[in-house]
C-alpha positions in Angstrom: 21.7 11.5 10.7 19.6 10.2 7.9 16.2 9.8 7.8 14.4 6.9 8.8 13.5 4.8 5.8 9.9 2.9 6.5 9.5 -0.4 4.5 6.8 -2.2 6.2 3.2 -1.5 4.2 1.7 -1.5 8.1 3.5 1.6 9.1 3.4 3.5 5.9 0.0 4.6 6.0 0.0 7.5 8.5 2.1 9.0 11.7 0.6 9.6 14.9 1.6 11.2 18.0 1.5 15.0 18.9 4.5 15.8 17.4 3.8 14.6 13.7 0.0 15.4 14.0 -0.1 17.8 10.7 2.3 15.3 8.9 1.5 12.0 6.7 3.4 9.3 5.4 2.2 7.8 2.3 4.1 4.7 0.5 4.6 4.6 -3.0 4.6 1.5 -4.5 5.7 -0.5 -8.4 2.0 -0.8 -9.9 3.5 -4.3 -11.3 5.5 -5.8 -8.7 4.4 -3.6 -5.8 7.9 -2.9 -4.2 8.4 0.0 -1.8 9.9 3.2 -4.6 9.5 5.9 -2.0 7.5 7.7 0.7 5.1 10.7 0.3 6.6 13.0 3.5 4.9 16.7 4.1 4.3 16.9 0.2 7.8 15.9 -0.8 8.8 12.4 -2.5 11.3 10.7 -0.6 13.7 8.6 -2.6 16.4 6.2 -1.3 18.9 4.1 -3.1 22.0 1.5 -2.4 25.1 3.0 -0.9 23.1 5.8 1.0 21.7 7.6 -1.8 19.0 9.7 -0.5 17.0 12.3 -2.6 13.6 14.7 -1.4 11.8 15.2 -4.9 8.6 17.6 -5.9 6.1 16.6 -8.0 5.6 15.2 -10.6 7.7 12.5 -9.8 8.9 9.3 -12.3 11.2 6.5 -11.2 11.7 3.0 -13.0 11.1 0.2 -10.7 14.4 -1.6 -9.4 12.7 -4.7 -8.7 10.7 -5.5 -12.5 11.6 -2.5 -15.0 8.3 -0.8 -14.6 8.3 3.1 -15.1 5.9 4.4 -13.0 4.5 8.1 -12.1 3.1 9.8 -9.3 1.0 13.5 -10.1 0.4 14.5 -6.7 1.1 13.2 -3.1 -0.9 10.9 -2.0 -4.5 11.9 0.3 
């Protein structure tokens, strides 16, 4: 079963419950257009594409945005 795929910029921020309290979700966003490129998940970059491409990337991490052409990086997962 694939993974869940948050879009909406309210429940990106962080996870709560008992069962995901040492985990975070962070959004990583286009720093032109601002679309959604991927989630930060337990230190791991999580990518997803059309067709069900899905990919869980280290860092550093580089993707171009789909949306406006931007390339944009991420170092380091988001605190």
């Amino acid at each position: 079963m694939p993974t869940p795929f948050l879009s909406h910029p309210a429940t990106l921020t962080r996870r709560s419950g008992a069962a995901n309290a040492h985990s975070t979700t962070a959004s990583w966003r286009c720093t032109r257009c601002d679309k959604l490129l991927g989630v930060c998940r337990d230190g791991r970059m999580h990518l997803r594409f059309a067709r069900g491409h899905e990919y869980l990337v280290g860092f550093p991490v580089q993707a171009t945005c789909r949306g406006c052409g931007t390339l944009n990086h991420a170092t380091a997962p988001a605190r």
